[in-house]
PyMOL Python script that loads the backbone (N, CA, C, O; Angstrom):
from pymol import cmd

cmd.read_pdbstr("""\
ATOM      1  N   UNK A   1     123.922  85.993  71.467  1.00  0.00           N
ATOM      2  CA  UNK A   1     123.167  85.282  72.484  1.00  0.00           C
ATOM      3  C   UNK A   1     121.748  85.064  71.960  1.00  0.00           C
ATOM      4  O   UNK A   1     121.026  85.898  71.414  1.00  0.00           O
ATOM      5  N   UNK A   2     121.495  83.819  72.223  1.00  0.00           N
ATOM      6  CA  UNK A   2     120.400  83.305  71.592  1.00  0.00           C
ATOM      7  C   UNK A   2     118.984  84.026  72.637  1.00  0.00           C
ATOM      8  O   UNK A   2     119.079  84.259  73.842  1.00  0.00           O
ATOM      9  N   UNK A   3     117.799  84.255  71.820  1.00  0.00           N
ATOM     10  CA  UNK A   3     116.697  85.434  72.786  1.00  0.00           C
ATOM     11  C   UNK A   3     116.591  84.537  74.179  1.00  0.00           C
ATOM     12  O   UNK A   3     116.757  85.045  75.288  1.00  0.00           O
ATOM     13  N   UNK A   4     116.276  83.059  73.959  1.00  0.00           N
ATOM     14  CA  UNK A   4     115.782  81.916  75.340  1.00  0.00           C
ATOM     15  C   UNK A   4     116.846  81.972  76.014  1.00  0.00           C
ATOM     16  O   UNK A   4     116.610  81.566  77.151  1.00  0.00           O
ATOM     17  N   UNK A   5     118.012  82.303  75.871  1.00  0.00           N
ATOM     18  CA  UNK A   5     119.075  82.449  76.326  1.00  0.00           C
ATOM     19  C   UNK A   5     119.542  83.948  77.404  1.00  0.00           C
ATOM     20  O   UNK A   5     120.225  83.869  78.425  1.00  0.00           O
ATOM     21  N   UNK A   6     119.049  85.021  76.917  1.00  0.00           N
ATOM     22  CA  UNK A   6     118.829  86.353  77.404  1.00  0.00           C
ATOM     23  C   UNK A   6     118.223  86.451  78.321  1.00  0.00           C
ATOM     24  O   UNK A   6     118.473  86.993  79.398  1.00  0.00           O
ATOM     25  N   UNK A   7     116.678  85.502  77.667  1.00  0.00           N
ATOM     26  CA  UNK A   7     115.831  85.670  78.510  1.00  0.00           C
ATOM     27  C   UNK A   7     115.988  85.481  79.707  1.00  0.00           C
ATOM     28  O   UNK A   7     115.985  86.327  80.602  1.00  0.00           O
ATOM     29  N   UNK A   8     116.189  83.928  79.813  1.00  0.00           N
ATOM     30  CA  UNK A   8     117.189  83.627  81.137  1.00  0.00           C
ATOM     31  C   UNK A   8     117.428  83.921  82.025  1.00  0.00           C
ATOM     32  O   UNK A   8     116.916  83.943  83.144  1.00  0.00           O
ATOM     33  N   UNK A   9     119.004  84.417  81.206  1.00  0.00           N
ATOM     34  CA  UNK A   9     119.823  84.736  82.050  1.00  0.00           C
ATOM     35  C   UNK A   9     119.275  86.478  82.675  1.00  0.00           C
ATOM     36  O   UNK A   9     119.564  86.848  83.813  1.00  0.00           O
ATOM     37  N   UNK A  10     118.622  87.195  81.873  1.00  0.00           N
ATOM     38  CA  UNK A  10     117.751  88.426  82.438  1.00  0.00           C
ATOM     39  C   UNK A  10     117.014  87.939  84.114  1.00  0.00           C
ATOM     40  O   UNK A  10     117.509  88.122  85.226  1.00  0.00           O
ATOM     41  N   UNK A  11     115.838  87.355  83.791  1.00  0.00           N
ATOM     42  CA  UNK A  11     115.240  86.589  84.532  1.00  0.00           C
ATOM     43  C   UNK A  11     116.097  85.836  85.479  1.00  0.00           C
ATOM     44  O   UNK A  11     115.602  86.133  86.566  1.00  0.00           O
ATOM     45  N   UNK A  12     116.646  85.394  85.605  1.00  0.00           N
ATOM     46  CA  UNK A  12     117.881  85.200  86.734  1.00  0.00           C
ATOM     47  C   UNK A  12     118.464  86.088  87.919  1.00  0.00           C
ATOM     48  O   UNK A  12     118.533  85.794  89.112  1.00  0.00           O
ATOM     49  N   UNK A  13     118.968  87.548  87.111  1.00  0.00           N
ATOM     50  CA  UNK A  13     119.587  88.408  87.310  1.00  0.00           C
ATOM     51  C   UNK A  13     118.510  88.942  87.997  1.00  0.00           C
ATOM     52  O   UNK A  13     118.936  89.315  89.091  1.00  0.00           O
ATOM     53  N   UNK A  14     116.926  89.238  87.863  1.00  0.00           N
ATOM     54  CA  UNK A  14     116.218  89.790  88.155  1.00  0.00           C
ATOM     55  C   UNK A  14     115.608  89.270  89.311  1.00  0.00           C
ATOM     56  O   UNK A  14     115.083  90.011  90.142  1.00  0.00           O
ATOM     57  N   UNK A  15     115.650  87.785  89.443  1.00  0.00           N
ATOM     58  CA  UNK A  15     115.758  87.169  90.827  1.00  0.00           C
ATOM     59  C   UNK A  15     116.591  86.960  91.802  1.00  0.00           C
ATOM     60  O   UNK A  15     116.460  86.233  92.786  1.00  0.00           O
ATOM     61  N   UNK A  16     117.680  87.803  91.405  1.00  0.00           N
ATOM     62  CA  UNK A  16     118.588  87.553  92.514  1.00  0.00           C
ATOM     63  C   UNK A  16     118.245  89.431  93.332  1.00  0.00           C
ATOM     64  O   UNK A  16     118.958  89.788  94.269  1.00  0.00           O
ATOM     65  N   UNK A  17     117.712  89.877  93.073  1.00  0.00           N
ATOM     66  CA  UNK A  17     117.088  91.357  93.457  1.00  0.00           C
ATOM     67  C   UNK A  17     116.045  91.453  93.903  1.00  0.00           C
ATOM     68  O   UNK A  17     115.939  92.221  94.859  1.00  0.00           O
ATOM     69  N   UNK A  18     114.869  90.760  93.442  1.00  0.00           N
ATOM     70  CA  UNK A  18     113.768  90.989  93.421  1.00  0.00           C
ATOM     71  C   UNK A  18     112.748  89.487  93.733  1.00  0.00           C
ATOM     72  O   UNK A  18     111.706  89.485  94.389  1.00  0.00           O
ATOM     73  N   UNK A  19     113.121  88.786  93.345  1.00  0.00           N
ATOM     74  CA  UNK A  19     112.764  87.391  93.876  1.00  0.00           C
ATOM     75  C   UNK A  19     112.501  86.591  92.311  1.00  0.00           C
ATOM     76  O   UNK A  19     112.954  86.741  91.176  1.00  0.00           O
ATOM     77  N   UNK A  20     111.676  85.831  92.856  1.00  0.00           N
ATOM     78  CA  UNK A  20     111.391  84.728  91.088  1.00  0.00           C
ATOM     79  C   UNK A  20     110.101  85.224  90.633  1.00  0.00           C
ATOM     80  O   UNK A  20     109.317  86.089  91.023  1.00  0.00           O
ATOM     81  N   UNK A  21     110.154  84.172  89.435  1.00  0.00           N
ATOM     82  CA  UNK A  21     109.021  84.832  88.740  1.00  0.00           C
ATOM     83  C   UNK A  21     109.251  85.502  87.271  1.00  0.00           C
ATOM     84  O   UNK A  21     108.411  85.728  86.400  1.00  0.00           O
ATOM     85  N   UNK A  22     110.140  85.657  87.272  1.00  0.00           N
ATOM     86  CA  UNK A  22     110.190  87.003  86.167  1.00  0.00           C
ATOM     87  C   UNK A  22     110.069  86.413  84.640  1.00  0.00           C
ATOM     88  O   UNK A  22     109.388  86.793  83.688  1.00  0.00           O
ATOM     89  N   UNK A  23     111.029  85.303  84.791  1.00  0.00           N
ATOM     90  CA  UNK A  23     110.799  84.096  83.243  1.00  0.00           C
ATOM     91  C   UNK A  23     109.706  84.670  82.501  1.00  0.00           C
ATOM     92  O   UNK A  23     109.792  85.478  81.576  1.00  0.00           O
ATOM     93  N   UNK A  24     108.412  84.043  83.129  1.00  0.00           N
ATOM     94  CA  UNK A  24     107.338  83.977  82.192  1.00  0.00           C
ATOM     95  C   UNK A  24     106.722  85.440  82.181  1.00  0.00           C
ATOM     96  O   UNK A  24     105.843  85.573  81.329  1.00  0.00           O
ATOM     97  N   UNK A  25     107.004  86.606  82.971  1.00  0.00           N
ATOM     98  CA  UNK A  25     106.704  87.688  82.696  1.00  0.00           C
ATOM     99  C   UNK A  25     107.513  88.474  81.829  1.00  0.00           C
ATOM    100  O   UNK A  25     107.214  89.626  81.513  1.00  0.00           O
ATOM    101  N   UNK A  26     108.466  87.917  81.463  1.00  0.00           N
ATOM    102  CA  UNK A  26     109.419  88.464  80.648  1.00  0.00           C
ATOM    103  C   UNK A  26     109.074  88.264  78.834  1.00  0.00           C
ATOM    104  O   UNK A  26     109.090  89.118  77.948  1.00  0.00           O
ATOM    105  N   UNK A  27     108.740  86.609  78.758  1.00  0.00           N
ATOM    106  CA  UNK A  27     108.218  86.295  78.253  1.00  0.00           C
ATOM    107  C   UNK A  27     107.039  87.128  77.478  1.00  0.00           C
ATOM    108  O   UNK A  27     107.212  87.882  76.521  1.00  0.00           O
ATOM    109  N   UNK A  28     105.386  86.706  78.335  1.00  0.00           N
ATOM    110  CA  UNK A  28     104.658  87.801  78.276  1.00  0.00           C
ATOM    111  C   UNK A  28     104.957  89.621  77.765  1.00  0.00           C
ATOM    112  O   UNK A  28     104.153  90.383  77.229  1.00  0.00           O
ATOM    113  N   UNK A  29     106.047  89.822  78.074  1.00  0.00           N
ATOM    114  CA  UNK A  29     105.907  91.624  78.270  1.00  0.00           C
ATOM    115  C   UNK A  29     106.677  91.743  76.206  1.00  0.00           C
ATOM    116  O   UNK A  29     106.650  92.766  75.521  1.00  0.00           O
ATOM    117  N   UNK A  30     107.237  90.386  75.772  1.00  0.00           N
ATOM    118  CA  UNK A  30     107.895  90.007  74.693  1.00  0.00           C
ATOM    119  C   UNK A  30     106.711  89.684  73.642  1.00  0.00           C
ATOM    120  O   UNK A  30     106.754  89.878  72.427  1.00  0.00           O
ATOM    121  N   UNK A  31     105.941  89.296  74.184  1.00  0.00           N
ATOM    122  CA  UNK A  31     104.793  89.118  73.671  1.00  0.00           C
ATOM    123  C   UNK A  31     103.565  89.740  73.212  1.00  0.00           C
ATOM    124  O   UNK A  31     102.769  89.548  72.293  1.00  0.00           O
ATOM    125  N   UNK A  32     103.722  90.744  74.401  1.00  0.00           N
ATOM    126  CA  UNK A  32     102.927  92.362  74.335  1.00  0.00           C
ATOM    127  C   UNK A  32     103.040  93.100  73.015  1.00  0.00           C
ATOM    128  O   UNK A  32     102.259  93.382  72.106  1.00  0.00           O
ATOM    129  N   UNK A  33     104.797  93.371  73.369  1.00  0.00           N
ATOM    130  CA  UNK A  33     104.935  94.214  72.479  1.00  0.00           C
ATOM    131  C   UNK A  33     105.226  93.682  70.956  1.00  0.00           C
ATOM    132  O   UNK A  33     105.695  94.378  70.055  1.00  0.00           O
ATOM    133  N   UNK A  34     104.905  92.502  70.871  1.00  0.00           N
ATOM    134  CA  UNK A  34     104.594  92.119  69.395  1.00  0.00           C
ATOM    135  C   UNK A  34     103.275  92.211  69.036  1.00  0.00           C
ATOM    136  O   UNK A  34     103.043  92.346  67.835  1.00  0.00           O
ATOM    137  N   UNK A  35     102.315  92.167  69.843  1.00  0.00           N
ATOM    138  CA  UNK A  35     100.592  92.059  69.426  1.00  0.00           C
ATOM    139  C   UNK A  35     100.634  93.397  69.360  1.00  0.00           C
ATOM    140  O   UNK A  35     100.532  93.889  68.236  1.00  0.00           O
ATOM    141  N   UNK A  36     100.794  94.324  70.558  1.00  0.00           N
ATOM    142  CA  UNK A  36     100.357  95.962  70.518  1.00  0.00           C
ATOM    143  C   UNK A  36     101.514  96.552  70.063  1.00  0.00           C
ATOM    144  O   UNK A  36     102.228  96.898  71.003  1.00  0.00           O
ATOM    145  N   UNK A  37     102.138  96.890  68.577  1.00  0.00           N
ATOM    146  CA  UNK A  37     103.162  97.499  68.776  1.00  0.00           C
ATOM    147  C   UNK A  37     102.949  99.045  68.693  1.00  0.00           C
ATOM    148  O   UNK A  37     103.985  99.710  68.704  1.00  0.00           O
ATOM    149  N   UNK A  38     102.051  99.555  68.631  1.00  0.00           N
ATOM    150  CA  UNK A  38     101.225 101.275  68.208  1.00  0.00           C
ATOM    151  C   UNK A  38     101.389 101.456  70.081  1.00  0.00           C
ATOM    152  O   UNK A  38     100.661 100.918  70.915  1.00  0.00           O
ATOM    153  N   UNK A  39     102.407 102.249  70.308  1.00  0.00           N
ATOM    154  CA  UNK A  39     102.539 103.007  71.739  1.00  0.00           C
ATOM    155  C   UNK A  39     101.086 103.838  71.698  1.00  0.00           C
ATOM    156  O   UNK A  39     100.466 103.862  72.761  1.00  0.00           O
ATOM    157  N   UNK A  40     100.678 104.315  70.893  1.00  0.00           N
ATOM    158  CA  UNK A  40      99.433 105.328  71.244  1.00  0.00           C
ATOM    159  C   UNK A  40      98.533 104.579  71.657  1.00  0.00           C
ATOM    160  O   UNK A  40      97.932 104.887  72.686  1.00  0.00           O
ATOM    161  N   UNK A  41      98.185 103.281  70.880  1.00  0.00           N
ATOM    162  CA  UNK A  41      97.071 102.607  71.446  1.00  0.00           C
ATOM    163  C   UNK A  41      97.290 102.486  72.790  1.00  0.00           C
ATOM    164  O   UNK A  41      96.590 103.015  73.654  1.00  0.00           O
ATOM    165  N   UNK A  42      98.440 101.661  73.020  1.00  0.00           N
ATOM    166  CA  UNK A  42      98.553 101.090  74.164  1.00  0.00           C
ATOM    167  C   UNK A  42      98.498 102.362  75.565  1.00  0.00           C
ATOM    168  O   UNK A  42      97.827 102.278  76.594  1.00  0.00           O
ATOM    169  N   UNK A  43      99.196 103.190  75.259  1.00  0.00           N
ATOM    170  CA  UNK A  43      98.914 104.188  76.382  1.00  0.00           C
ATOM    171  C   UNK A  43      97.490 104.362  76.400  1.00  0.00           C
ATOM    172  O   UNK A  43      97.170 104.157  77.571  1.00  0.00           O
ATOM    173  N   UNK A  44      96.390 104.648  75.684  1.00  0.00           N
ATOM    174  CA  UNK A  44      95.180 104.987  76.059  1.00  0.00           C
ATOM    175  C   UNK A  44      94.516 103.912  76.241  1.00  0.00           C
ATOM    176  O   UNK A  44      93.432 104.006  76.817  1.00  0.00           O
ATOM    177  N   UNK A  45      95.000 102.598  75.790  1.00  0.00           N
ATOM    178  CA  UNK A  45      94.150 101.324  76.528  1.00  0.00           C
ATOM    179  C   UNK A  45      94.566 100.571  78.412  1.00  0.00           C
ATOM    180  O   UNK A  45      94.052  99.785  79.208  1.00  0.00           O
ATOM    181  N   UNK A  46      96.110 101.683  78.291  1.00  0.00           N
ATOM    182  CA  UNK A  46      96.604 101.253  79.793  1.00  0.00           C
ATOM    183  C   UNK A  46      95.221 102.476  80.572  1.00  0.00           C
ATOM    184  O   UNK A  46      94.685 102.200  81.645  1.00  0.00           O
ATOM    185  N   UNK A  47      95.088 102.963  80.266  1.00  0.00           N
ATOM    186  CA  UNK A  47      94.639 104.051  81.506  1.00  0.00           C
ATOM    187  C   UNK A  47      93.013 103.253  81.926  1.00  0.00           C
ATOM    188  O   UNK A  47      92.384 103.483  82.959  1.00  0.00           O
ATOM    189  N   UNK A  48      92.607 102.327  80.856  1.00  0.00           N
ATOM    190  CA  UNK A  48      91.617 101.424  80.766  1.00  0.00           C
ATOM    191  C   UNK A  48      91.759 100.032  81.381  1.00  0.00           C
ATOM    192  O   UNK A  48      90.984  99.575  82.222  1.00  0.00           O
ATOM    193  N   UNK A  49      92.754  99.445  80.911  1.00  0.00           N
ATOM    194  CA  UNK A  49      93.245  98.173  81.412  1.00  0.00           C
ATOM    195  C   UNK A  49      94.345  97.437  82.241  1.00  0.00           C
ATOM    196  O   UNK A  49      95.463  97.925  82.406  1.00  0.00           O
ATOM    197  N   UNK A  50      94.097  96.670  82.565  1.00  0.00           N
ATOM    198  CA  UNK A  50      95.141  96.461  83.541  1.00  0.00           C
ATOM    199  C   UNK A  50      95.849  95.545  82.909  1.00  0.00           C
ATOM    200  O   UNK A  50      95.489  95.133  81.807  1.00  0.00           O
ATOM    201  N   UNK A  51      97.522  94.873  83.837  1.00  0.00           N
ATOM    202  CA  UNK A  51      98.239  93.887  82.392  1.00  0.00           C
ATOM    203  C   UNK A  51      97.363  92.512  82.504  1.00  0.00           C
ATOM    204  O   UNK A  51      97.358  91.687  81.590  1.00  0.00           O
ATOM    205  N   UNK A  52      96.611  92.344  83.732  1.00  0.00           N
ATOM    206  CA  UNK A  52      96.238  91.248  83.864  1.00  0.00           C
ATOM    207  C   UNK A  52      95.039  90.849  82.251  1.00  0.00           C
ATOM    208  O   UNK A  52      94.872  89.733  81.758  1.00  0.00           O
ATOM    209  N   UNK A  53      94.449  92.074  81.817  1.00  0.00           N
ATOM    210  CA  UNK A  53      93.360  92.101  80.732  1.00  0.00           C
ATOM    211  C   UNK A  53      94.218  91.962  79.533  1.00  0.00           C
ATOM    212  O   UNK A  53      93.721  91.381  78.567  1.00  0.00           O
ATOM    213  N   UNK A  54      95.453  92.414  79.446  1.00  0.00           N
ATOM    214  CA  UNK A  54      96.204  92.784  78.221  1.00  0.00           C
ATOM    215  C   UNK A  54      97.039  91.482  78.097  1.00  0.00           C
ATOM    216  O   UNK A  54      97.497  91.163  77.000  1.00  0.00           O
ATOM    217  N   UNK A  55      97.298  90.529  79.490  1.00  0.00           N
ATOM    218  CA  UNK A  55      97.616  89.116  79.232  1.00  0.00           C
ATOM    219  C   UNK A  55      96.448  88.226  78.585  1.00  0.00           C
ATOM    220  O   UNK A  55      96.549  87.376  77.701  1.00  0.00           O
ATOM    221  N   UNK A  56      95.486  88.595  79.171  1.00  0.00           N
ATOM    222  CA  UNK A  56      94.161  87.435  78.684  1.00  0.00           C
ATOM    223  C   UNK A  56      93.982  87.949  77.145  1.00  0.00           C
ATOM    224  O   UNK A  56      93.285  87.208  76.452  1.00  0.00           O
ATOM    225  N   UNK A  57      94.380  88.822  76.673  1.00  0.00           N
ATOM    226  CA  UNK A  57      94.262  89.423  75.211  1.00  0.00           C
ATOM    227  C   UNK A  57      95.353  89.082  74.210  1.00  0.00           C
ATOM    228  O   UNK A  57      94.977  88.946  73.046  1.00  0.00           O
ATOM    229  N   UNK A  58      96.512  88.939  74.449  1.00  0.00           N
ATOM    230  CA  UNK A  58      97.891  88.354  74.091  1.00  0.00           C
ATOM    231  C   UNK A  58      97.607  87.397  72.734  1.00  0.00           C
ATOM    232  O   UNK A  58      98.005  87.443  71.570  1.00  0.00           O
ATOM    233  N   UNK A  59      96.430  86.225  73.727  1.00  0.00           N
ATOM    234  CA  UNK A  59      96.535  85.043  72.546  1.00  0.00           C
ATOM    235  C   UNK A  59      95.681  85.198  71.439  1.00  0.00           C
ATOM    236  O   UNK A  59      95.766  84.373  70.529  1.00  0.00           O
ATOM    237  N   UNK A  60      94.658  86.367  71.349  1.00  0.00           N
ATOM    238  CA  UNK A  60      94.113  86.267  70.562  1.00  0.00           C
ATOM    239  C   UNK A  60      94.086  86.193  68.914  1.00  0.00           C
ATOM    240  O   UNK A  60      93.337  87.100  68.551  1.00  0.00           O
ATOM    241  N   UNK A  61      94.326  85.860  68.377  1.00  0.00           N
ATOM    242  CA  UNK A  61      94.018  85.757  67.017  1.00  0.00           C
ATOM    243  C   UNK A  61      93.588  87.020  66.052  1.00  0.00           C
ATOM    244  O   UNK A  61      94.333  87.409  65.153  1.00  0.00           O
ATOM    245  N   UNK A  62      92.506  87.529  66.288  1.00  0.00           N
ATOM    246  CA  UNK A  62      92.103  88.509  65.253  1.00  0.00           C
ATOM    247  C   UNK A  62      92.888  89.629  65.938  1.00  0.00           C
ATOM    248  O   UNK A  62      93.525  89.251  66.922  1.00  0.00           O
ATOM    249  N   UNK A  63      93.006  91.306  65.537  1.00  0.00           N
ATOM    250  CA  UNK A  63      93.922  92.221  65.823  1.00  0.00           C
ATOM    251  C   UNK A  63      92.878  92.981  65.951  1.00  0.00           C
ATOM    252  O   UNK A  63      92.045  93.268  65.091  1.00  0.00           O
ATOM    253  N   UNK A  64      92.961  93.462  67.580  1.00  0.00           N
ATOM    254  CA  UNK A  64      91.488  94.524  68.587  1.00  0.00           C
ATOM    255  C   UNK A  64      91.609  95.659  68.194  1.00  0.00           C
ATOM    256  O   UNK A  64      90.819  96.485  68.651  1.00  0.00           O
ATOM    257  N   UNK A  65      92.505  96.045  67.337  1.00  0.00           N
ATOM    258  CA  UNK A  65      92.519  97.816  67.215  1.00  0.00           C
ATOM    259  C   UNK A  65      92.797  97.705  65.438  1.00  0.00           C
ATOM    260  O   UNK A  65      92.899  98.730  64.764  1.00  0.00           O
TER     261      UNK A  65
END
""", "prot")
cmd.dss("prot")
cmd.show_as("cartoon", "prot")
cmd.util.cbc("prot")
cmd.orient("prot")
């Protein structure tokens, strides 16, 4: 199964429970964990940030840690 394909159909599944929405957060959370992949960072920058800061950080270009 192709990933846009998973994604999907995940995101689908997850609206039939929980409501819509989930697509592009799914997306995003795919995205996360390619920029931050060091769990240590990220746990001590969650207790700092919220996802809304860690979305606006996503696109950046240079690497924050």
């Amino acid at each position: 199964m192709s990933p846009r394909l998973l994604i999907a159909t995940l995101a689908r599944q997850l609206a039939e429970t929980y409501g819509k929405g989930f697509e592009e957060n799914i997306r995003r959370m795919m995205q996360f964990a390619e920029v931050f992949p060091d769990e240590q960072i990220v746990a001590s920058a969650m207790r700092q940030l919220s996802w809304t800061y860690f979305t606006l950080l996503i696109p950046l270009k240079q690497p924050l840690f």
